[in-house]
C-alpha positions in Angstrom: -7.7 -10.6 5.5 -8.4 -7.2 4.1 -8.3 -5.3 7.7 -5.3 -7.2 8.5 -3.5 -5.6 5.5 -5.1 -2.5 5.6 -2.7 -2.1 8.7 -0.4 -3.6 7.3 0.4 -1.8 4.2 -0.8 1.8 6.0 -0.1 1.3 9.2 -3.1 2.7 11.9 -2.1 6.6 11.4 -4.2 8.6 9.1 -7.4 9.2 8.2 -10.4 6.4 8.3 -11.5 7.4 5.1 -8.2 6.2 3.4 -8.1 2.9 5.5 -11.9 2.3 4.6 -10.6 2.8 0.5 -7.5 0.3 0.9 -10.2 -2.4 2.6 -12.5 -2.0 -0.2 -9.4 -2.3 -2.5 -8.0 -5.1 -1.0 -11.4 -7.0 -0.2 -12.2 -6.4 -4.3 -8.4 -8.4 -4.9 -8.8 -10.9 -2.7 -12.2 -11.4 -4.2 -11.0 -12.4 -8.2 -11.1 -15.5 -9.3 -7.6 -15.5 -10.7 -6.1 -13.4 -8.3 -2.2 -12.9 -8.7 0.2 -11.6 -5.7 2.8 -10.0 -7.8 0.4 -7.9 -10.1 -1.3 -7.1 -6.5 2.1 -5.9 -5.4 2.6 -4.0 -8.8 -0.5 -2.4 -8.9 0.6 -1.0 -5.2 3.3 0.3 -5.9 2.7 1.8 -9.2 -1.0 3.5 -8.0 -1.9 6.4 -9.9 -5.0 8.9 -9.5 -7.7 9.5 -6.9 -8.0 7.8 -4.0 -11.8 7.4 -4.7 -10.8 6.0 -7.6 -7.9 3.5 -7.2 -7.7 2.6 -3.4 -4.4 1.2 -4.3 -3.1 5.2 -4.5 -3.3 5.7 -1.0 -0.2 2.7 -0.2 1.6 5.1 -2.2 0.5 8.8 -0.3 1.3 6.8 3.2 4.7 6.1 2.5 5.1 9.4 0.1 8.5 11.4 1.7 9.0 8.6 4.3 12.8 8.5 4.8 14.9 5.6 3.7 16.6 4.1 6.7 19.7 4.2 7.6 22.0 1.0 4.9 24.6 -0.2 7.0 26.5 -1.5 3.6 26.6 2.3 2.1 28.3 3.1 5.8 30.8 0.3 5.6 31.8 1.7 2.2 32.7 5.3 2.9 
């Protein structure tokens, strides 16, 4: 499950050493006893620090400066 979502959630660009820190991440969340999707998802997208440190930080510097796509709803209100 963890490689699956390691591509996933970082896609396969970048560098291995990132990858291999989300799989330890993830493989540590999936391992808890009580583990809980939505705090999972919180603790994504609200990663702070190192990436040596928090594995979770590095969902957050793959998708840092990505543009948002095109909303056709903001174009059908101009």
């Amino acid at each position: 499950m963890a490689n699956l979502w390691t591509v996933l959630l970082l896609t396969r660009s970048g560098a291995e050493i990132y990858h291999d820190q989300m799989r330890l991440w993830l493989l540590e969340e999936f391992e808890k006893k009580d583990a809980d999707w939505s705090k999972m998802a919180t603790e994504l997208l609200t990663a702070t620090g190192r990436t040596n440190d928090n594995g979770a930080v590095n969902f957050v510097l793959a998708h840092l400066g990505e543009a948002i796509k095109d909303n056709p709803r903001e174009k059908r209100a101009l």
